[in-house]
C-alpha atoms as an extended CHARMM CRD file, in Angstrom:
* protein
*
        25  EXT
         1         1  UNK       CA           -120.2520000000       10.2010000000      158.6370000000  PROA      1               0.0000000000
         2         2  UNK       CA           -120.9440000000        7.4710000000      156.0310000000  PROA      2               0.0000000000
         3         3  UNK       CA           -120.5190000000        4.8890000000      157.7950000000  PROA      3               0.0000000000
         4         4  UNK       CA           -123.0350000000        6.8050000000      160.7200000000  PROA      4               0.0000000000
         5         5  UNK       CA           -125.3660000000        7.2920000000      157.9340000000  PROA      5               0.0000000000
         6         6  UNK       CA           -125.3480000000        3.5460000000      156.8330000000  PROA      6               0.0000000000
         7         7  UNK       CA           -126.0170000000        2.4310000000      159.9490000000  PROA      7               0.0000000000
         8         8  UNK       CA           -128.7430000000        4.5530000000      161.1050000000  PROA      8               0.0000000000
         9         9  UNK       CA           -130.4130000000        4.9200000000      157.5660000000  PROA      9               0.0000000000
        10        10  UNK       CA           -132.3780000000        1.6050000000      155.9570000000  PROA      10              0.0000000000
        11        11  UNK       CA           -130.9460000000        0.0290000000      152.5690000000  PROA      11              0.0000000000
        12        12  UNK       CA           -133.0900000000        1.7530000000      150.5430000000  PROA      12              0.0000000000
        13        13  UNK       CA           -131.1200000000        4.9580000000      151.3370000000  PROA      13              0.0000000000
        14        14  UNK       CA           -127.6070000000        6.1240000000      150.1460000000  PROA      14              0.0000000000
        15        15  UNK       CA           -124.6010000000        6.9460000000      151.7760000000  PROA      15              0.0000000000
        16        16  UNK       CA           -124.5980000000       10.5120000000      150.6690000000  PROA      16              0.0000000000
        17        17  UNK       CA           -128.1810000000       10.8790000000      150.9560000000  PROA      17              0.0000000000
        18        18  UNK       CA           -128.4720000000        9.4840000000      154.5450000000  PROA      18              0.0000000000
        19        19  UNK       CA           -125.2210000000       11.6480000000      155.6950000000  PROA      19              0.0000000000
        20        20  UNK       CA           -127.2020000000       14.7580000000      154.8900000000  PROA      20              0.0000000000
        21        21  UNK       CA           -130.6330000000       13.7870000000      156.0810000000  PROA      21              0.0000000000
        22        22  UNK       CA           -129.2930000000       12.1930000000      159.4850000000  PROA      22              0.0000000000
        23        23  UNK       CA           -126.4470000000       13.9280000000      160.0500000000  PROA      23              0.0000000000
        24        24  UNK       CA           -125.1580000000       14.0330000000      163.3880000000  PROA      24              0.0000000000
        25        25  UNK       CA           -125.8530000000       17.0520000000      165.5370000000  PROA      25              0.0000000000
């Protein structure tokens, strides 16, 4: 998921914050 996240989400975002804004369906 965090790496998902990372990838998906731009620097300025964290890995927990990204895993629960994009988190895969």
């Amino acid at each position: 998921l965090f790496h998902y996240c990372q990838c998906q989400c731009p620097p300025g975002f964290k890995g927990k914050f990204c895993q629960f804004k994009l988190r895969p369906p």
